[in-house]
ZAMARGU-4260 file (C-alpha; in steps of 0.2 Angstrom, whole numbers, plus 5000, padded with zeros to 4 digits):
<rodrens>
0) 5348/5447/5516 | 5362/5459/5516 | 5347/5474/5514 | 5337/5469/5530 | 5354/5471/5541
5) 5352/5490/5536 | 5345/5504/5547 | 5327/5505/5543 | 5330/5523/5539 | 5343/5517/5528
10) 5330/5503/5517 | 5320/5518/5517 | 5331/5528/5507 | 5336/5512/5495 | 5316/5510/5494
15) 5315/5530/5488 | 5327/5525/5477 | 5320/5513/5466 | 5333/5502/5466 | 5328/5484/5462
20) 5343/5476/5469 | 5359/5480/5478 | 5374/5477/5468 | 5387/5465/5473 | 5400/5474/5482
25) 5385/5484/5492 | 5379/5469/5500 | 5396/5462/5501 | 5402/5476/5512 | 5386/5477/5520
30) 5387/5459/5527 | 5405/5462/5532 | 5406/5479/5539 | 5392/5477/5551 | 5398/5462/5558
35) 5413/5468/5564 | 5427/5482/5568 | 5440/5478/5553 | 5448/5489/5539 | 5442/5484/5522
40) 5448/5488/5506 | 5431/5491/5491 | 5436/5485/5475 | 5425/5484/5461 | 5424/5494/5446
45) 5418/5511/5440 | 5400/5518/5445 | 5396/5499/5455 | 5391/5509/5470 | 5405/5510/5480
50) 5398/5523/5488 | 5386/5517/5494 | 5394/5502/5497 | 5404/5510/5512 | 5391/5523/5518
55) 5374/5510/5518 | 5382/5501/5532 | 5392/5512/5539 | 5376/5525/5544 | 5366/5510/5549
60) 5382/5505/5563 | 5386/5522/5568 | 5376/5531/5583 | 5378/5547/5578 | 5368/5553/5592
65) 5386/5554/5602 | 5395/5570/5599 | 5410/5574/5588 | 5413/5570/5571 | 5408/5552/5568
70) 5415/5547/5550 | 5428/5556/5538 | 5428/5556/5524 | 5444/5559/5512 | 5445/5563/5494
75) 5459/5570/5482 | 5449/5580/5475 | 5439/5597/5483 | 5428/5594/5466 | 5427/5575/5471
80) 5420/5583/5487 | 5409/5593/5480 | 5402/5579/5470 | 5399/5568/5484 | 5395/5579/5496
85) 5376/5580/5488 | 5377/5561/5486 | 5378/5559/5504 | 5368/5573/5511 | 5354/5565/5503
90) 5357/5549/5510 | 5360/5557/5528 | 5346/5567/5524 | 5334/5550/5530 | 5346/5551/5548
95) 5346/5569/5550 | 5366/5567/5549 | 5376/5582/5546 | 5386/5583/5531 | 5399/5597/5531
100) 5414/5601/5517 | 5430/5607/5524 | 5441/5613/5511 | 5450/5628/5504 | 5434/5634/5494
105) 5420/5629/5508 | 5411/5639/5516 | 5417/5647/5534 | 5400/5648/5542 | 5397/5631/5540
110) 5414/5627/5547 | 5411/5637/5563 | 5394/5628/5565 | 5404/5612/5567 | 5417/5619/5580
115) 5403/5624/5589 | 5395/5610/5588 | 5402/5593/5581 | 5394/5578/5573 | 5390/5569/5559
120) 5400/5568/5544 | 5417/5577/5538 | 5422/5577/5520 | 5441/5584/5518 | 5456/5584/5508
125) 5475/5580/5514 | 5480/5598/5514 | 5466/5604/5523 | 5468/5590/5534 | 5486/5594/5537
130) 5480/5613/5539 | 5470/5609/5551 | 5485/5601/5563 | 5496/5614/5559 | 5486/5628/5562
135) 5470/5622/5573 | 5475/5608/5585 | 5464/5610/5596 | 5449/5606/5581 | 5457/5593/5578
140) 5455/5586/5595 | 5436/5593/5598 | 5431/5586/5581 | 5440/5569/5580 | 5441/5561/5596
145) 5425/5551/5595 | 5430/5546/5577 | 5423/5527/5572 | 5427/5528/5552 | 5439/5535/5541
150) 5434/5535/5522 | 5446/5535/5509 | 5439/5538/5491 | 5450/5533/5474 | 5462/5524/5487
155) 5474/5520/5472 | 5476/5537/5469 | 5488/5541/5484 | 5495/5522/5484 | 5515/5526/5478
160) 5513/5545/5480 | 5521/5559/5492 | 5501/5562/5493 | 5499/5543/5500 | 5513/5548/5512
165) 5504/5561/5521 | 5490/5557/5521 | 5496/5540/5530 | 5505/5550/5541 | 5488/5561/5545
170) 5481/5543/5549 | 5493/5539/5563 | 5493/5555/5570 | 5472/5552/5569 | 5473/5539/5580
175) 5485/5547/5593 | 5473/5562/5594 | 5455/5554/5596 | 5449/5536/5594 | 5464/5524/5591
180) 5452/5511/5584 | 5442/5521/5572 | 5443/5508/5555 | 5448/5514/5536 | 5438/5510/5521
185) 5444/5514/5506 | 5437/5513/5487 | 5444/5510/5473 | 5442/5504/5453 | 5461/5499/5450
190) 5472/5492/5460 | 5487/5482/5456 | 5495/5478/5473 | 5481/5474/5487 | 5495/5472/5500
195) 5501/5488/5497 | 5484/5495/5499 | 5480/5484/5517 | 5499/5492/5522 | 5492/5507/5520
200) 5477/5508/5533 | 5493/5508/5546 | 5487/5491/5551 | 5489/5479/5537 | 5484/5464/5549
205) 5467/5469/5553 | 5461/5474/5534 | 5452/5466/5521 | 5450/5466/5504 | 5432/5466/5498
210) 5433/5463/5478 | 5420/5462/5465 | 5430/5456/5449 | 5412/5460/5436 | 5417/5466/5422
215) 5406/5476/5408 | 5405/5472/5389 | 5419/5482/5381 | 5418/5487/5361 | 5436/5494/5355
220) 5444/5499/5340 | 5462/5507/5338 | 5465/5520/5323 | 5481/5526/5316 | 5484/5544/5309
225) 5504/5543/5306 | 5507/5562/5313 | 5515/5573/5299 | 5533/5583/5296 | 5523/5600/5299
230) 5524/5602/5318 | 5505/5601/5320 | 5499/5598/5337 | 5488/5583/5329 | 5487/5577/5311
235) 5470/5585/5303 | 5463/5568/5297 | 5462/5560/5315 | 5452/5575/5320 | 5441/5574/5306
240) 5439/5557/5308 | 5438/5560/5330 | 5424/5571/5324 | 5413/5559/5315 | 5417/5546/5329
245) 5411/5558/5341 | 5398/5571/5335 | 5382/5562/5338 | 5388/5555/5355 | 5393/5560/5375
250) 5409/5557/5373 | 5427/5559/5385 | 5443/5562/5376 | 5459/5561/5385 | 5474/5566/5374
255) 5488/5565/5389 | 5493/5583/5391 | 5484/5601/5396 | 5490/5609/5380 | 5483/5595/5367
260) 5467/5595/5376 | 5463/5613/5373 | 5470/5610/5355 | 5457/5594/5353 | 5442/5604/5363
265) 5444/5619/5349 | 5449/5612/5334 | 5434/5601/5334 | 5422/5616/5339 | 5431/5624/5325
270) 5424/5608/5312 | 5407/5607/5320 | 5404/5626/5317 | 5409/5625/5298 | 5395/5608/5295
275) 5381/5616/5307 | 5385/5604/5322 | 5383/5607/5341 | 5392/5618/5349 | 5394/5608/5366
280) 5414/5606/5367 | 5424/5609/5381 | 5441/5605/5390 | 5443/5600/5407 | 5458/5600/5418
285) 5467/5609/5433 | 5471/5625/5422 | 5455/5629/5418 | 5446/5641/5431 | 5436/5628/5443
290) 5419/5637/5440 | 5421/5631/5422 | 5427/5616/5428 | 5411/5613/5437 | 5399/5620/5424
295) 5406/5606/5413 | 5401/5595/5426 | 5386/5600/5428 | 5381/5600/5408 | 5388/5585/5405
300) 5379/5576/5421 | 5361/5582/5419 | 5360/5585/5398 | 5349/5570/5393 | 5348/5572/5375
305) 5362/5585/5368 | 5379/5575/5361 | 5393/5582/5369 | 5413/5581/5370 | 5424/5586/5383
310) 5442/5585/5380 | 5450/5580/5397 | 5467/5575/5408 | 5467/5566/5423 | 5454/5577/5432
315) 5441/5568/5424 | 5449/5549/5428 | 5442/5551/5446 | 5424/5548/5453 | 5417/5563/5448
320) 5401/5560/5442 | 5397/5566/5424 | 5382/5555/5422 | 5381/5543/5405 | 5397/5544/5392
325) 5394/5534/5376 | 5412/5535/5373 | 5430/5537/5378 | 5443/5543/5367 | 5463/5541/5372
330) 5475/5548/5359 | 5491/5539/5358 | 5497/5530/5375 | 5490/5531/5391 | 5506/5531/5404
335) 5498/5516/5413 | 5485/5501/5413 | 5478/5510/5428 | 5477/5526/5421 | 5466/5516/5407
340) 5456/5507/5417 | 5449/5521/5428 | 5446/5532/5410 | 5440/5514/5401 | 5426/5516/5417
345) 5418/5532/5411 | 5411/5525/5398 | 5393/5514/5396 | 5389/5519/5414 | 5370/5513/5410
350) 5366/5498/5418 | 5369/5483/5405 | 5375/5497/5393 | 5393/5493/5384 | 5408/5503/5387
355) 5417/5511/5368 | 5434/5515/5369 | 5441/5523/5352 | 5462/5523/5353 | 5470/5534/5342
360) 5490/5533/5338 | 5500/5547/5327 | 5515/5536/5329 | 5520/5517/5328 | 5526/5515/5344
365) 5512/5526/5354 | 5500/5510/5344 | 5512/5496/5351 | 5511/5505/5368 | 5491/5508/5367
370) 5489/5490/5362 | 5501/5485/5377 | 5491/5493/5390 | 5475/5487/5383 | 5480/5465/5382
375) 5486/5467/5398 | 5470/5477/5404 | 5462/5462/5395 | 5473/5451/5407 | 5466/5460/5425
380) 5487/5466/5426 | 5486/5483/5435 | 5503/5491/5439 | 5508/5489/5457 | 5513/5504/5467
385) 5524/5504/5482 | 5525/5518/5492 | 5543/5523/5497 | 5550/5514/5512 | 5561/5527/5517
390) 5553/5544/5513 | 5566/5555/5522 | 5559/5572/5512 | 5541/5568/5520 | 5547/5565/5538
395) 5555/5579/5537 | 5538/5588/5532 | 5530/5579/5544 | 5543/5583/5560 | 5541/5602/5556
400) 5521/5598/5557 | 5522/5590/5572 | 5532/5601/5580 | 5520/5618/5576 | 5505/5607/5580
405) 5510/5606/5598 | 5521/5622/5600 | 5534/5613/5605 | 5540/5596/5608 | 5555/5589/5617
410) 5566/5580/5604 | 5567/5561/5612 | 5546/5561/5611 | 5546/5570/5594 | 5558/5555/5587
415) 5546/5542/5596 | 5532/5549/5589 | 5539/5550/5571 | 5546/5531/5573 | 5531/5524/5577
420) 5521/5531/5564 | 5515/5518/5548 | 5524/5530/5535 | 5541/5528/5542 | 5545/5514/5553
425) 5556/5509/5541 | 5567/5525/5544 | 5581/5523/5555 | 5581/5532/5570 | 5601/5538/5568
430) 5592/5545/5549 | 5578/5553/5557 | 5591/5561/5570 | 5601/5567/5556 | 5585/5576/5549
435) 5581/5584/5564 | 5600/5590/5564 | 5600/5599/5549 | 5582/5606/5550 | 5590/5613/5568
440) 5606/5621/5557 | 5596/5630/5547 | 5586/5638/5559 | 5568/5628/5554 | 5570/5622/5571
445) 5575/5627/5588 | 5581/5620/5603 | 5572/5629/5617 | 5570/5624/5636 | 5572/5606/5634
450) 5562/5607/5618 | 5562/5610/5601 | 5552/5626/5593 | 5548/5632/5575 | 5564/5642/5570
455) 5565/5660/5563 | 5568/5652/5545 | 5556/5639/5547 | 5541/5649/5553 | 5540/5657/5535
460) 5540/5639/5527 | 5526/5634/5539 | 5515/5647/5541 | 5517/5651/5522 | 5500/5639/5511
465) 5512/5628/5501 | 5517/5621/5517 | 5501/5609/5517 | 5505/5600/5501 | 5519/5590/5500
470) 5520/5590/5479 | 5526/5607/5470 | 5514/5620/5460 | 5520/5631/5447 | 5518/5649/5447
475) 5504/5656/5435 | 5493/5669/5428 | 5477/5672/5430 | 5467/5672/5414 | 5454/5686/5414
480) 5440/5690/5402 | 5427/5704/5406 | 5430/5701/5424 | 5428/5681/5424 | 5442/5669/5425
485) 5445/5660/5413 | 5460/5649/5419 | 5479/5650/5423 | 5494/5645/5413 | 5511/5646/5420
490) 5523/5659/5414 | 5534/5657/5396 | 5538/5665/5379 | 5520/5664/5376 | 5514/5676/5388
495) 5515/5692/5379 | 5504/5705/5374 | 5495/5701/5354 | 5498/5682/5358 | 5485/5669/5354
500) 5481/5656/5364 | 5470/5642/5368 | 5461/5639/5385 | 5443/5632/5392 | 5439/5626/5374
505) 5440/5643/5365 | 5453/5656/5357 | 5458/5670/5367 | 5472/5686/5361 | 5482/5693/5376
510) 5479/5713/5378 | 5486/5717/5397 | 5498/5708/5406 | 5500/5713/5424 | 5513/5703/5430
515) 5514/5711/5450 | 5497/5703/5451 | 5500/5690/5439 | 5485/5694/5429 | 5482/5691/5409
520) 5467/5701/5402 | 5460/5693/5386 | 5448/5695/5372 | 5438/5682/5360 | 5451/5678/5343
525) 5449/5668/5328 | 5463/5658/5330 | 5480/5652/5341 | 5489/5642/5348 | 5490/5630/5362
530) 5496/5635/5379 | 5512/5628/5386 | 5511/5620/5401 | 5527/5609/5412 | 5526/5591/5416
535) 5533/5579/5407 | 5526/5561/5403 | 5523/5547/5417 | 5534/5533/5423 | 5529/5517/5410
540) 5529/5501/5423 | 5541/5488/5415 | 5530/5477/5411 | 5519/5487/5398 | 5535/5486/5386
545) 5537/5468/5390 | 5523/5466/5381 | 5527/5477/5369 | 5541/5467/5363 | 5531/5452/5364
550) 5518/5461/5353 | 5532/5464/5340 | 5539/5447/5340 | 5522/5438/5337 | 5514/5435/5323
555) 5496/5437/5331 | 5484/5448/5323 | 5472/5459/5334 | 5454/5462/5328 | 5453/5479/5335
560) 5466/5486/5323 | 5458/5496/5310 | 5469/5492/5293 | 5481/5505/5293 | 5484/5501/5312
565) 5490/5483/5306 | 5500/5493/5291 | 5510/5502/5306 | 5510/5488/5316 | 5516/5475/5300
570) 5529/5489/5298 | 5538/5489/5315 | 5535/5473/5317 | 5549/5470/5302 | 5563/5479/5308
575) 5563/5464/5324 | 5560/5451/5312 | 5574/5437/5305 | 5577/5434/5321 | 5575/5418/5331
580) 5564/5421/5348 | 5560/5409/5359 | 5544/5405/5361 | 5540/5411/5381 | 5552/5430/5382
585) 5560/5432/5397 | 5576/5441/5397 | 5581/5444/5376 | 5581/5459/5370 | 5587/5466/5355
590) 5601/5475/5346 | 5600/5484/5327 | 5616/5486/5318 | 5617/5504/5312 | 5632/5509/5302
595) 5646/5511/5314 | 5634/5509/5330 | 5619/5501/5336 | 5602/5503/5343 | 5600/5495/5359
600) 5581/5492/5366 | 5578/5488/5384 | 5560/5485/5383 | 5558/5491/5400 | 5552/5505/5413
605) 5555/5522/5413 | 5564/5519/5431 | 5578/5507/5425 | 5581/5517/5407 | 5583/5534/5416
610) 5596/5523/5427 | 5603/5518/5413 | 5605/5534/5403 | 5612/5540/5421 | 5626/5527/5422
615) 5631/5529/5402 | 5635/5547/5405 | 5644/5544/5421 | 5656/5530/5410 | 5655/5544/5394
620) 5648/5535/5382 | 5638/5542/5366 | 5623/5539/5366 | 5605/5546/5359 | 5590/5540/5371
625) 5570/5538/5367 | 5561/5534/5382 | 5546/5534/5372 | 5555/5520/5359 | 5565/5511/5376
630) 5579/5513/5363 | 5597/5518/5365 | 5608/5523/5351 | 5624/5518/5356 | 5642/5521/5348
635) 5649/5505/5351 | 5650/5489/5340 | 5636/5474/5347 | 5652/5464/5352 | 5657/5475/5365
640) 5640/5474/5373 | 5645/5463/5386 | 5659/5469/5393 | 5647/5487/5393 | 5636/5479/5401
645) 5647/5473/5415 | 5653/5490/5418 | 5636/5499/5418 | 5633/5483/5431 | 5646/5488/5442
650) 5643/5508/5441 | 5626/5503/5447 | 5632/5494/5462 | 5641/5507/5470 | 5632/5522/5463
655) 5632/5534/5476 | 5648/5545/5474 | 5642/5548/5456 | 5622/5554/5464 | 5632/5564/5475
660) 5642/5572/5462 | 5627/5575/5449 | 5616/5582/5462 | 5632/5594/5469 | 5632/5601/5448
665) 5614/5600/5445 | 5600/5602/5463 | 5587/5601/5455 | 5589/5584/5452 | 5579/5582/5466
670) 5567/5596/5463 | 5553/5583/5460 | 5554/5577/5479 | 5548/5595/5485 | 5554/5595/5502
675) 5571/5584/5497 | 5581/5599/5494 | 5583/5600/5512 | 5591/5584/5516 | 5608/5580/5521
680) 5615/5577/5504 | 5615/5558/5508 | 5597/5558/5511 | 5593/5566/5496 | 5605/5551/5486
685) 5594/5537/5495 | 5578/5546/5491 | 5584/5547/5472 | 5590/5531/5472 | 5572/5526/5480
690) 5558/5537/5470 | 5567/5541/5454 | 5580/5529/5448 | 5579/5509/5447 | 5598/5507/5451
695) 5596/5489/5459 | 5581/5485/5443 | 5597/5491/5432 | 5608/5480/5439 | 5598/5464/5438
700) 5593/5470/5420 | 5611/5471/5415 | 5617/5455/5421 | 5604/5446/5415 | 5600/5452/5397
705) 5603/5442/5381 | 5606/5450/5366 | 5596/5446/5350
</rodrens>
C-alpha cells in the first residue's frame, strides 16, 4: 500500500533497486508523511532505512519545480554528508533534483551555482549553517524562504548538547527567515527521551514519533585480560587473543580514546606481519587526516572479500556507511548504553545476518560496567538527554549572531527575538538583559543610533572561524610525511624532535618541527608510542551503576562471561557480600571498613559524584575519589556518616557562594562551556550548577541513602 502513495519517479527508483519490500519504518513514514504537514521523529535501528524513510516521501510531496531550496538537510558530520550526499543524488537522480554540499571542504563553484540559482536539496552542518547567518544573510533569505522540510540525521546526537542548542536556535531563526511552517524530521537509532527529542523541533505539539522497536539477533561474549603492573597501554594477551577473534573477519574496534586506538590499529599490524596475515589495519578518528579517514571508508565499504580491522572512536558510531562488519569489538566500558547501541548496530548489517559483539575488560570494574550497559541495552533502557533549560553561555553566542546577521538591531527587538526562540524561552528576560549588559561592557557590543552594533572587541570574536562552533578545539600540528598529511595531535612533551609516535595505524619518528606553522615532519619507524591526546572520559548516567551494584549483589550468572570474566566478577562480587540486601535496591549503598577510615560507594552518575567530591572539599574532608569505581575513600569512622551526610546535604542547598569562590580561584572551571567565560559570574554558577554538577541529584542522594 504505503509504495503506491509514492511518486511514480520514486517506485521507479525502489524498482531499480531490487528491493523486494519496504522495511517497516519506510512505509510507516511513507503512510504518515504524505498525509499530512507534522514533525516526525524516525526511530528504528541501525541500516533499517531511515533514509530513505524520510527522503521516499518527502520527494514524492515536494514540488520541486518552485524555486529556492526545498529540503535541508543537517548532519553532524561533513563525512556523514559526504556519505549521503551520493545516497541521495542517486535517488534525486530519478526527479532531476539538485543535490548540493555546503560545508567547509565543499566545493565553491557548486555553491555559486545555487546562489545563482536555488532549488532542490541542501545538505549542511550547524557551523556552516551558522556561517552562513553570520556572514551571508542575504543566502539565507534567497535560499530558505520557500523551505518545506528540515532533515535532521543522528537526531540523538545533538539532544543534550551545546551542538543541539544551536542548532535549535538556527531552526527558529529558519522559520522567521523563509517559511515558518517548513516540518523537521529527524532520524535516529537511540533515543532514550522521545519528549525531549519532539521538544526539540521547536514545536513539540505538532511532532510525532514514528518508532520501529525490531531488533536483530545479537551473539555476545565478554573477555577479561586483567591489565598488568608494567604501564602498557593494553595487556599482550588480549591483543593476541583480539587478534585471533578478529583476523579472518570485517571487524570495528572501539577502545574509548584516540590514543588506544592507534595503539590497537598498530600493535595488531605489528602481530599480523610476524604470522603472514593481512595487512588491512587502520585507525579512524578526528585526528587522523580526513583523506585517510575517507580512504578507510571507502576500503572498508566496497572490499567484498579481504578481512579487515579498523580501530575506531566515536566517528565511526554515526551513519557512515562502511558496508558489512562481521564484528564489533568495545574494550573495557563504553560511557553509555547509547553510545553501545549505535556501535552494537554496525555490526551483521546483512539482512537477517546476526550482530557479534566481543567486550574486552583489563579491569574488574570496566567488566561490571560493560556488563551494566549491555542488560540494560537488553532492557531497551537508553540514557535520557535533556538539553539545558537555561543555556545563558549560548544565548549569548546567539545575541552576537543575530546582531552581525542584521548589522545592527535595536535592543527591545533583539530581546524579543531571543525570548521567543525554542532554545531559551526558559531564560528570563531580566538574565538575558544582564548578558547583553556585560557583552556591551566589554566592548562586543555597541550602542549605536538606537541600536546595538558588533563592538571593537567583538568584531575579532565574530568574524574570527571558531566563532561558528559553540564547543572548544584544541590547537595542534599538522602531521607531514613526504608532503601528505598524515593527521594532527595537539601540542605536549611528546612533540619533539627523535620522538616516536603512533598515528593513522602506523609508526612514525619526528624529524622537523616547525612550530610558527605548526607543522611536524615525520619518517616511517619501527616502533613508538602512543600520541597524547586531551578529553577525559564521559558522564556515566546513574542508572548504569545502579545496575552495577545490583550486578554485584546478585548471585545470577551470565552466560556471556567467558571463565576468567566470572573469576573477576566472583572476586568483586566478595568484597560486597555478608551483607543483607533487600531483594528490590532502591536507595542502599554500601560502606567498607578500612583501618581507621572507610570506602564509601555511591553507585551513581558522574554528575552527582563530581558534586559530591565538590562539597567534600568545600567542608575539608580527606578524601581519595574513583569515578571509575563510584568510590570515595573517606577519613571518617562509618558512624559519623550521617551527620556527614547531613552537612554535605545542607552545603548542597545553598551552594552558590562556594561556585563563586571555586570559579574566582580557578576559571577554567567553566572552560568546558566555551562561551561561559563571558558570563556575569552568576551566570556562569547557574550554568555550572546546570551542565556540570548534579547539586540538587546530590541532595536527594544524601538524604535518602542508607548505608549497608
Amino acid at each position: 500500500m504505503a509504495f503506491h502513495l509514492l511518486a511514480e519517479p520514486i517506485r521507479r527508483y525502489v524498482r531499480d533497486q531490487r528491493w523486494e519490500e519496504l522495511r517497516p519504518i519506510q512505509a510507516a513514514a511513507i503512510q504518515h508523511i504524505l498525509a499530512d504537514d507534522d514533525n516526525y521523529i524516525l526511530a528504528s535501528r541501525t541500516a533499517s532505512g531511515k533514509t530513505e524513510a524520510a527522503f521516499l516521501p518527502i520527494l514524492s510531496k515536494v514540488d520541486f519545480r518552485q524555486p529556492g531550496v526545498r529540503v535541508l538537510y543537517v548532519s553532524p558530520l561533513i563525512a556523514l554528508i559526504n556519505d549521503q550526499f551520493q545516497r541521495v543524488e542517486t535517488l534525486c537522480q530519478y526527479l532531476d533534483v539538485p543535490v548540493t554540499k555546503w560545508h567547509g571542504e565543499a566545493s565553491r563553484t557548486e555553491k555559486k551555482k545555487l546562489l545563482d540559482q536555488p532549488a532542490g536539496i541542501l545538505l549542511i552542518t550547524p557551523e556552516s549553517l551558522e556561517a552562513m547567518f553570520v556572514h551571508a544573510p542575504r543566502s539565507v533569505k534567497t535560499l530558505f524562504s520557500q523551505l518545506d522540510y528540515v532533515v535532521i540525521d543522528e537526531i540523538h546526537s545533538f539532544l543534550g548538547t551545546d551542538r543541539g542548542l544551536q542548532l535549535q536556535s538556527l531552526l527558529a531563526r529558519l522559520r522567521r527567515a523563509g517559511r515558518a511552517r517548513f516540518a523537521v524530521v529527524g532520524l535516529s537509532a537511540t533515543i532514550g527521551d522521545y519528549a525531549e527529542a519532539k521538544r526539540f523541533t521547536g514545536e513539540a505539539a505538532r511532532t510525532k514519533v514514528l518508532l520501529d522497536r525490531a531488533g536483530k539477533e545479537m551473539h555476545t561474549q565478554f573477555r577479561y585480560f586483567p591489565a598488568d603492573r608494567s604501564g602498557a597501554d593494553l595487556p599482550l594477551d588480549l591483543l593476541k587473543d583480539l587478534y585471533k577473534q578478529t583476523s579472518r573477519s570485517k571487524a570495528l574496534i572501539f577502545p574509548n580514546t584516540r590514543g588506544l586506538a592507534e595503539v590497537v590499529a598498530v600493535k595488531l599490524r605489528l602481530i599480523s606481519d610476524r604470522v603472514h596475515g593481512h595487512a588491512n589495519y587502520f585507525s579512524h578518528h578526528s585526528s587522523v587526516h580526513k583523506e585517510v579517514r575517507e580512504y578507510v571508508e571507502h576500503f572498508a565499504k566496497h572490499n567484498q572479500r579481504q578481512p579487515f580491522c579498523i580501530a575506531c572512536t566515536s566517528t565511526l558510531e554515526l551513519g557512515i556507511d562502511i558496508g558489512s562488519v562481521d564484528k564489533v569489538v568495545q574494550i573495557d566500558a563504553a560511557q553509555s548504553v547509547a553510545s553501545l547501541i549505535q556501535r552494537v548496530g554496525r555490526s551483521g548489517r546483512r539482512d537477517g545476518a546476526a550482530s557479534e559483539l566481543l567486550l574486552y575488560a583489563t579491569n574488574p570494574w570496566s567488566l561490571v560496567q560493560s556488563l551494566a550497559c549491555w542488560l540494560l541495552y537488553q532492557d531497551g533502557f537508553v540514557e535520557p538527554l535533556r538539553a539545558a533549560r537555561h543555556p545563558y553561555d549560548l544565548l549569548l553566542h546567539q545575541a552576537l549572531s543575530i546582531v552581525k546577521e542584521r548589522a545592527g538591531i535595536g535592543r527591545a527587538a533583539l530581546l524579543k527575538e531571543l525570548l521567543a526562540n525554542a532554545a531559551f524561552t526558559e531564560i528570563a528576560p531580566a538574565a538575558a538583559n544582564e548578558i547583553l549588559d556585560e557583552l556591551l561592557r566589554i566592548d562586543w557590543l555597541e550602542a549605536l543610533g538606537g541600536e546595538l552594533i558588533i563592538g571593537v572587541e567583538g568584531e575579532f570574536t565574530v568574524n574570527s572561524r571558531e566563532f561558528f562552533s559553540v564547543f572548544k578545539t584544541e590547537p595542534v600540528f599538522k602531521v607531514v610525511h613526504a608532503g601528505k598529511t598524515v593527521g594532527e595531535i595537539p601540542y605536549s612533551l611528546q612533540v619533539q624532535e627523535q620522538e616516536n609516535l603512533f598515528l593513522a595505524a602506523r609508526t612514525w619518528k619526528i624529524t622537523g618541527i616547525d612550530g610558527a606553522t605548526k607543522r611536524i615532519e615525520v619518517v616511517p619507524a619501527r616502533d613508538g608510542k602512543r600520541p597524547i591526546f586531551s578529553g577525559g572520559g564521559g558522564t556515566v548516567h546513574p542508572r548504569i551503576r545502579e545496575k552495577m551494584l545490583e550486578i554485584l549483589v546478585s548471585p545470577d550468572d551470565y552466560p556471556e562471561l567467558d571463565e576468567l570474566s566470572q573469576l573477576a566478577l566472583r572476586s568483586l562480587r566478595q568484597q560486597f557480600a555478608g551483607r543483607v540486601w533487600p531483594a528490590q535496591l532502591t536507595h542502599e549503598r554500601p560502606a567498607l571498613v578500612k583501618d581507621k577510615g572507610l570506602i564509601f560507594y555511591t553507585f551513581t552518575g558522574t554528575k552527582i559524584n563530581r558534586s559530591l567530591a565538590f562539597l567534600l572539599r568545600q567542608l575539608e574532608v580527606d578524601f581519595v575519589f574513583d569515578d571509575s569505581q563510584s568510590s570515595f575513600g573517606l577519613a571518617v569512622a562509618v558512624h559519623l556518616l550521617p551527620a556527614l551526610f547531613e552537612q554535605l546535604r545542607l552545603f548542597a542547598e545553598d551552594v552558590d557562594f562556594h561556585l563563586r569562590d571555586a570559579l574566582a580561584r580557578n576559571p577554567a572551571l567553566i572552560d568546558f562551556a566555551k562561551w561561559g567565560t563571558k558570563l556575569p559570574e552568576h551566570l556562569q554558577v547557574a550554568v555550572l550548577k546546570e551542565r556540570y554538577f548534579d547539586f540538587a541529584g546530590a541532595a536527594d542522594f544524601l538524604r535518602n541513602t542508607v548505608v549497608v
